[in-house]
matplotlib code that plots the C-alpha trace (Angstrom):
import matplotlib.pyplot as plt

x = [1.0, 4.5, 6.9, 9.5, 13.1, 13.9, 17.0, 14.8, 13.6, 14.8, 16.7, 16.7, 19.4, 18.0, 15.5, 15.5, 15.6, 15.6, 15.5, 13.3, 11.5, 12.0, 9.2, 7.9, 7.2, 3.3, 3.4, 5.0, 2.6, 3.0, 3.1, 6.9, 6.0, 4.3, 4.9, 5.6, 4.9, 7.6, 6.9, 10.4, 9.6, 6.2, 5.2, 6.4, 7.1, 4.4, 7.3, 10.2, 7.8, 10.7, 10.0, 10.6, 10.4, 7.6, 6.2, 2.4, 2.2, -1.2, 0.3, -2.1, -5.7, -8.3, -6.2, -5.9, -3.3, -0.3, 1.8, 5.0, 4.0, 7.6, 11.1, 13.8, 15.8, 12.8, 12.3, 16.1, 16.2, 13.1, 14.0, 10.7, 8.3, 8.0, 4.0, 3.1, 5.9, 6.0, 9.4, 10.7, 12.2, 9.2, 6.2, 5.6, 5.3, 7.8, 5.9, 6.0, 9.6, 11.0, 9.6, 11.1, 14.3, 14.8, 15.2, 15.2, 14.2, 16.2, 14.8, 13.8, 10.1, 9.9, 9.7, 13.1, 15.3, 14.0, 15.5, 18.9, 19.2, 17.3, 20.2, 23.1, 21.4, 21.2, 24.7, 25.9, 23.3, 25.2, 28.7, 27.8, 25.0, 23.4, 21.4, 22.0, 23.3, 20.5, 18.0, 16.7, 18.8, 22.1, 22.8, 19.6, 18.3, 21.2, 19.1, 16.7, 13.8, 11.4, 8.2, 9.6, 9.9, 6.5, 4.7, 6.4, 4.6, 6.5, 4.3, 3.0, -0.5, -1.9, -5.4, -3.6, -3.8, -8.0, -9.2, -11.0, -15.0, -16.9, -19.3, -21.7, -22.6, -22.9, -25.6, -27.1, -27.1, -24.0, -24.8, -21.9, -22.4, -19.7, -18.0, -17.2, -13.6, -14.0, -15.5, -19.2, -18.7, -19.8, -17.5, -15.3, -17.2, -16.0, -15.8, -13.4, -9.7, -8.5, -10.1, -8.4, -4.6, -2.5, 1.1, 3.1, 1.6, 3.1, 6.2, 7.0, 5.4, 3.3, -0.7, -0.4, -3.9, -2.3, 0.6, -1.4, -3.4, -0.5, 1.2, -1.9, -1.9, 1.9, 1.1, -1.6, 0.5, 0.8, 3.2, 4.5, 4.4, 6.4, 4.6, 4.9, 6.2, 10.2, 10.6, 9.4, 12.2, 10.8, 9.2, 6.9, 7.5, 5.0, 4.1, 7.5, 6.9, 7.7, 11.5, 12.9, 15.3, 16.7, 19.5, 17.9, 16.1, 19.3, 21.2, 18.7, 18.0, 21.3, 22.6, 20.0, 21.6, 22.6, 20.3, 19.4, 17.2, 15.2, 11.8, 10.5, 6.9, 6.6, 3.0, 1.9, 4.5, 6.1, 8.7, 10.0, 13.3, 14.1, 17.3, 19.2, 18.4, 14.9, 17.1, 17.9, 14.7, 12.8, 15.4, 14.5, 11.1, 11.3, 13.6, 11.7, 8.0, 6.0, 9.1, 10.7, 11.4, 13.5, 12.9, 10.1, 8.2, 6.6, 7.7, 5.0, 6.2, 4.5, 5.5, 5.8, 3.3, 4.4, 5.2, 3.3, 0.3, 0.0, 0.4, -2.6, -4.8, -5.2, -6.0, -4.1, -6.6, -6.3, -9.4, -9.9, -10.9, -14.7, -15.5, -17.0, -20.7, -21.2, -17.8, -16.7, -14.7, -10.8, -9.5, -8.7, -4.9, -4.4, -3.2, -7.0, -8.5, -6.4, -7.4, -10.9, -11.0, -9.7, -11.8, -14.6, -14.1, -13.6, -9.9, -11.0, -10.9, -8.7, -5.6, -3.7, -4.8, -4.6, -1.9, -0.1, 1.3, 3.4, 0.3, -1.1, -3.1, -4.7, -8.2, -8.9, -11.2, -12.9, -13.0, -16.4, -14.3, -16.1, -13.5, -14.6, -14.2, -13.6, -16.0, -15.1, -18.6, -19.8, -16.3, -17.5, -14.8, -16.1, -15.0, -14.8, -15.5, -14.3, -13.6, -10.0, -9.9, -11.7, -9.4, -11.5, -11.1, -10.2, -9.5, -6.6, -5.9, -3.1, -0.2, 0.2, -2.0, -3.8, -2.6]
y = [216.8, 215.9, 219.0, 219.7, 219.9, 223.3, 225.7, 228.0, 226.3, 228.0, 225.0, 222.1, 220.6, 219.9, 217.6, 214.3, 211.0, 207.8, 203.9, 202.1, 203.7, 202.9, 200.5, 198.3, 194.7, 195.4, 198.3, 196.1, 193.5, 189.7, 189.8, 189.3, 190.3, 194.1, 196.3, 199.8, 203.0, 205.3, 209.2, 211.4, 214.6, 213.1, 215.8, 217.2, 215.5, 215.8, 217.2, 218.9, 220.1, 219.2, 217.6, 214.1, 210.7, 209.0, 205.6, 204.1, 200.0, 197.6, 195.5, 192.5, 191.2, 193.3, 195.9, 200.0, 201.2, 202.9, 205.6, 207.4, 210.5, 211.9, 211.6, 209.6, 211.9, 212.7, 208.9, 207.9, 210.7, 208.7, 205.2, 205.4, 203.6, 206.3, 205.8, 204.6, 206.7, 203.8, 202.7, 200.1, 197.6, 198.1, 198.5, 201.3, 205.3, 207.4, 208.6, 205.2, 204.5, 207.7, 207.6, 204.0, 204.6, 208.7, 210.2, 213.5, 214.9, 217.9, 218.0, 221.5, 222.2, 225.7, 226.6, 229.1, 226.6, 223.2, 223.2, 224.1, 221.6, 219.2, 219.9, 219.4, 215.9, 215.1, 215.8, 213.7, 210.9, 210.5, 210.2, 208.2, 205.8, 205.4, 207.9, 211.0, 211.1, 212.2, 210.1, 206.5, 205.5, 203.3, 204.9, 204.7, 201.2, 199.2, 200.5, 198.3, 198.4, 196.0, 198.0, 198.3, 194.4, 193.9, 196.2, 195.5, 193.8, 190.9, 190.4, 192.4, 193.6, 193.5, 194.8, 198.2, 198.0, 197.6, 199.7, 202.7, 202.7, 203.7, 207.1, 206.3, 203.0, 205.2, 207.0, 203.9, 205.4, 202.5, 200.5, 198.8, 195.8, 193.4, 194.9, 197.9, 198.5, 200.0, 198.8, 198.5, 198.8, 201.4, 204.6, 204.7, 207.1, 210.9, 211.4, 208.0, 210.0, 207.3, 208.8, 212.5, 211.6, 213.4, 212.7, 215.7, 214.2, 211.1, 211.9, 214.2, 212.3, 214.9, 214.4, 210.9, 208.9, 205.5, 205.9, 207.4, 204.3, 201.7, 203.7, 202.7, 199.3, 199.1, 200.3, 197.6, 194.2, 191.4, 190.5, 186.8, 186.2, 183.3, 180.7, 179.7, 176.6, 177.2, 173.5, 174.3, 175.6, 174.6, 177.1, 176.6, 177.5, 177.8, 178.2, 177.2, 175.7, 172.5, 173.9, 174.9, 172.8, 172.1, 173.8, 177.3, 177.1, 176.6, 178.8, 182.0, 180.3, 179.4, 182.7, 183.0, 179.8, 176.3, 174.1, 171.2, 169.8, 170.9, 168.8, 169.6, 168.1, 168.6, 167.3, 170.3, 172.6, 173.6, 173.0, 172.8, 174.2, 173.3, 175.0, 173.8, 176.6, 178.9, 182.0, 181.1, 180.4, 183.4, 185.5, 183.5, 184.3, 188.1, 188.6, 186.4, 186.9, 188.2, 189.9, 186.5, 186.3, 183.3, 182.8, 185.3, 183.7, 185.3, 182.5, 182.2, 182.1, 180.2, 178.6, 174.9, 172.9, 171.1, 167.3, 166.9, 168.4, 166.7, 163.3, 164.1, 163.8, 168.2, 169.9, 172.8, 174.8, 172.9, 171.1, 167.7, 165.3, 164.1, 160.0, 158.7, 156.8, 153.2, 151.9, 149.6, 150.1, 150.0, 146.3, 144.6, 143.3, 140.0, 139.9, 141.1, 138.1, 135.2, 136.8, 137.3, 133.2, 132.2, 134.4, 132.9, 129.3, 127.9, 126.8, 124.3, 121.3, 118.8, 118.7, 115.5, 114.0, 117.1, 117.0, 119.8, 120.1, 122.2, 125.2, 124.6, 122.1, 119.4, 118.4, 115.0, 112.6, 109.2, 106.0, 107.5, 110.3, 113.0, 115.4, 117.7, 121.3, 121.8, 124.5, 126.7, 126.9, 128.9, 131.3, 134.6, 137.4, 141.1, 143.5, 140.6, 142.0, 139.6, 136.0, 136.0, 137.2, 134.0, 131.7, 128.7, 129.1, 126.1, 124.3, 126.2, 127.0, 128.4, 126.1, 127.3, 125.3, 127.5, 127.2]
z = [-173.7, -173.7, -172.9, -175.9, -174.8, -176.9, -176.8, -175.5, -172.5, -169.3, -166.9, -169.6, -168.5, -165.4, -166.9, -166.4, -168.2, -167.6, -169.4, -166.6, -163.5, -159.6, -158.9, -155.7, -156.7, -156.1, -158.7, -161.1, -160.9, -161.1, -164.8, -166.1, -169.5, -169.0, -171.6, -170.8, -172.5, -172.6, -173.3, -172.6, -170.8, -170.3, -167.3, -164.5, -161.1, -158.3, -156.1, -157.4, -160.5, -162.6, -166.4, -166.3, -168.6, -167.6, -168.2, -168.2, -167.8, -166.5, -163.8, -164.4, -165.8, -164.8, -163.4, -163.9, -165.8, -163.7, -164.1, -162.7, -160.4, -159.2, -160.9, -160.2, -158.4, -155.4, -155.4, -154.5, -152.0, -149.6, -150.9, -152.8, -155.3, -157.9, -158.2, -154.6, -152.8, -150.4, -149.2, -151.2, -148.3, -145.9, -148.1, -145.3, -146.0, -144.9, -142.1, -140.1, -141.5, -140.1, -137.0, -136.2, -137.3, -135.9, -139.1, -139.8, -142.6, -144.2, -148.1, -148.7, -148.9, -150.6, -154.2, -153.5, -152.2, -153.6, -157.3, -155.7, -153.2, -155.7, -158.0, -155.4, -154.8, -158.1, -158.6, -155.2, -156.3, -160.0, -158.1, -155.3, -156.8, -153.1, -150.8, -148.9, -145.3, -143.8, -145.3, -145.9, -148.4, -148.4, -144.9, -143.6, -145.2, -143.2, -140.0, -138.6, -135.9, -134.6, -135.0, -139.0, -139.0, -137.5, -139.7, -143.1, -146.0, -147.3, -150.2, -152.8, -152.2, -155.7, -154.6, -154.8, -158.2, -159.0, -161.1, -160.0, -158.6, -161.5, -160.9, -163.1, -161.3, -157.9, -159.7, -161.4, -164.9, -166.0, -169.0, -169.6, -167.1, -166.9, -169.6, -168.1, -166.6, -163.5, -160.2, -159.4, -155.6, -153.1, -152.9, -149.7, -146.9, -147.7, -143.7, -143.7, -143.1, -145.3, -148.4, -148.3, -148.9, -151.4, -152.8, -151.0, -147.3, -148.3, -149.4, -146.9, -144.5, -142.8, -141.9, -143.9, -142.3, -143.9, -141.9, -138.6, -138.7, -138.8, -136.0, -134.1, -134.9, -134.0, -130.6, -129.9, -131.5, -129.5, -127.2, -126.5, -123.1, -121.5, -120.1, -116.5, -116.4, -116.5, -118.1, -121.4, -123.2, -126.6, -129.3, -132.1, -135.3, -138.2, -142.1, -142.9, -146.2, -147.9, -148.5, -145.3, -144.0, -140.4, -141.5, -142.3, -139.5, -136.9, -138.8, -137.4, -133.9, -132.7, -131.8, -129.2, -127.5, -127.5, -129.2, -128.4, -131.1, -133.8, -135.1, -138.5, -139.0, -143.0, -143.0, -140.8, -141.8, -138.6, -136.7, -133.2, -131.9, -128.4, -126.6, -123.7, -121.0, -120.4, -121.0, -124.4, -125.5, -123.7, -125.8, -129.0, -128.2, -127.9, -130.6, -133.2, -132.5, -135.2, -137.3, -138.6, -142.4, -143.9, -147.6, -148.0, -145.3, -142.2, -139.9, -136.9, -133.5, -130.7, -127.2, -127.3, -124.7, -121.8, -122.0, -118.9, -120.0, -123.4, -121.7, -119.4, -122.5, -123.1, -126.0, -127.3, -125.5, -122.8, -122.7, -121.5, -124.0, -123.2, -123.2, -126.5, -125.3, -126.0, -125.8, -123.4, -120.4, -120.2, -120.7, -117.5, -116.5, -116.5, -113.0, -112.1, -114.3, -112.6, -109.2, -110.0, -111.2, -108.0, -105.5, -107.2, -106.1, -109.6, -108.8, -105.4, -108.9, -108.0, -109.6, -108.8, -112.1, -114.2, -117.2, -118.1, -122.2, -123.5, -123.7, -120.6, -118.4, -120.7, -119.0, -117.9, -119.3, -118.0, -119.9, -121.9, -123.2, -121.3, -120.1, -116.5, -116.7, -113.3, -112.9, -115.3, -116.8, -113.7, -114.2, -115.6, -115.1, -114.5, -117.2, -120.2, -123.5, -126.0, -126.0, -126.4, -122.9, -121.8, -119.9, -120.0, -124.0, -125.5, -122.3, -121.1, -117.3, -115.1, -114.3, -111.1, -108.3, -105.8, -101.9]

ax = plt.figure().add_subplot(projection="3d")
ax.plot(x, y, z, "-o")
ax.set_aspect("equal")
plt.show()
């Protein structure tokens, strides 16, 4: 039930209200034409228990209807989405986000001293339009870290916003079927640390399990390693769309180093940025891998392979390619055909009478108009697979008379 904003309401003009909330892009939802519902004084916020206007909205198709849990005020103090309480440049909770950048957090916690300082902030907040020293907000968002570049979610993560598993389908007594609204999946596991979170955790960032569990993934990612061979100075750069240009790509790589060229193959969607020197690409490397982001797009960082290697016939894993069976051998040179043709005795023909035209010799013939082959009919070259390669074909022989 909404709360009434009477004369006789102790602190009213404390209360809050507000013409659109403070949301993350994944709360939002991908539809541009929500409608939201609007109820002033709607309930009180999850933190400062303050009365605030709240507003209920479905993100998408076949999602759960979402609602505002703190006000305004709380929200621009952590740089918050006001129903995930996720920070809203990261995608991160405060938990991780603090603990990258060193930030301490100085927000009153009990119920004596929380509505004054909320007050004082709200008051600061209204002059200054940014956040608090102290705490993530215009001060603390020009910060950055690499563990915060790493982990951050570039895209909204609309699976946040399913609807809820339905109870009745856990205990198979659901008759709705397809029709019904909520989830026919099994429940999360109650002894999963994931399923006991609550809003205050998250906000303050205390005993939050969704943030304990990314600070153990950032302490396993991956490192790239430079490879061995000090000639490759080239790096490999992927998903980076069909409208990246060279120039967006040298406009982030070149203050690493000189570069010397830069290869965009649009079929595959990469690109390849080569520098002049192995110190300006190892640095590249290190400050690039796995936290790049040009137009919205996690760029993927690789080292290039060496020219030597790829001209020895490898596969990117390094594998030799195996020979196909049933094709024929490598075609001979023609330096090994003419040799083979005279170590075989075919070229001891006399040649005083032989003609020579403009295409080679020209055989001779007697008065019956039999022409002499000279003994090319017992000339069969090793390694001939197709009769182009013949040179007895159509009566042509070398020019040059053996010694």
């Amino acid at each position: 039930m909404a709360l009434s904003k009477s004369s006789n309401t102790y602190g009213r003009t404390a209360w809050e209200d507000a013409e659109f909330p403070i949301l993350c892009p994944t709360c939002l939802g991908d539809n541009p034409y929500v409608r939201m519902m609007k109820e002033k004084y709607g309930s009180e916020c999850k933190v400062c228990v303050r009365p605030f206007t709240t507003f209920r909205w479905c993100p998408g198709a076949r999602m759960r209807f979402k609602k505002t849990e703190i006000c305004q005020t709380c929200a621009k103090l952590k740089n918050v989405c006001q129903t995930c309480l996720l920070d809203l440049e990261y995608g991160l909770p405060t938990q991780v986000r603090d603990q990258a950048l060193n930030i301490k957090d100085n927000i009153a916690k009990s119920d004596v001293n929380k509505e004054y300082y909320i007050q004082n902030a709200e008051k600061q907040l209204s002059a200054t339009d940014s956040g608090l020293p102290g705490t993530s907000g215009t001060a603390g968002g020009k910060m950055q870290s690499d563990m915060l570049v790493k982990l951050a979610r570039t895209t909204p993560y609309y699976k946040r916003n399913l609807p809820h598993i339905c109870s009745f389908w856990v205990k198979g007594e659901c008759k709705r079927g397809e029709e019904c609204p909520y989830r026919h999946e099994k429940p999360t596991d109650p002894d999963d640390p994931l399923a006991d979170q609550n809003i205050k955790d998250r906000y303050y960032g205390t005993n939050d399990p969704v943030a304990e569990k990314l600070l153990r993934r950032a302490a396993t990612l991956p490192r790239l390693d430079p490879p061995e061979d000090k000639s490759i100075t080239t790096l490999y750069v992927g998903n980076i769309g069909e409208k990246m240009l060279e120039k967006d790509l040298r406009d982030h790589f070149y203050q690493y180093g000189e570069i010397r060229s830069i290869t965009i193959v649009s079929r595959q969607q990469c690109a390849f940025v080569t520098y002049s020197n192995r110190a300006a690409a190892e640095l590249a490397g290190e400050g690039t891998f796995n936290k790049l982001v040009i137009q919205n797009r996690r760029l993927v960082i690789r080292w290039g392979k060496s020219q030597a290697k790829q001209g020895a016939g490898t596969t990117a894993e390094g594998a030799h390619y195996e020979a196909v069976p049933g094709l024929p051998k490598a075609l001979p040179h023609p330096s090994e055909l003419e040799s083979s043709y005279y170590n075989s005795g075919a070229a001891n023909a006399d040649y005083s009478s032989q003609q020579f035209g403009p295409y080679g010799a020209i055989p001779n013939a007697d008065a019956s108009g039999a022409s002499y082959n000279y003994g090319f009919s017992n000339f069969a070259p090793v390694g001939i697979h197709y009769p182009s390669q013949d040179p007895t074909r159509l009566g042509a022989t070398s020019k040059t008379k053996p010694t």
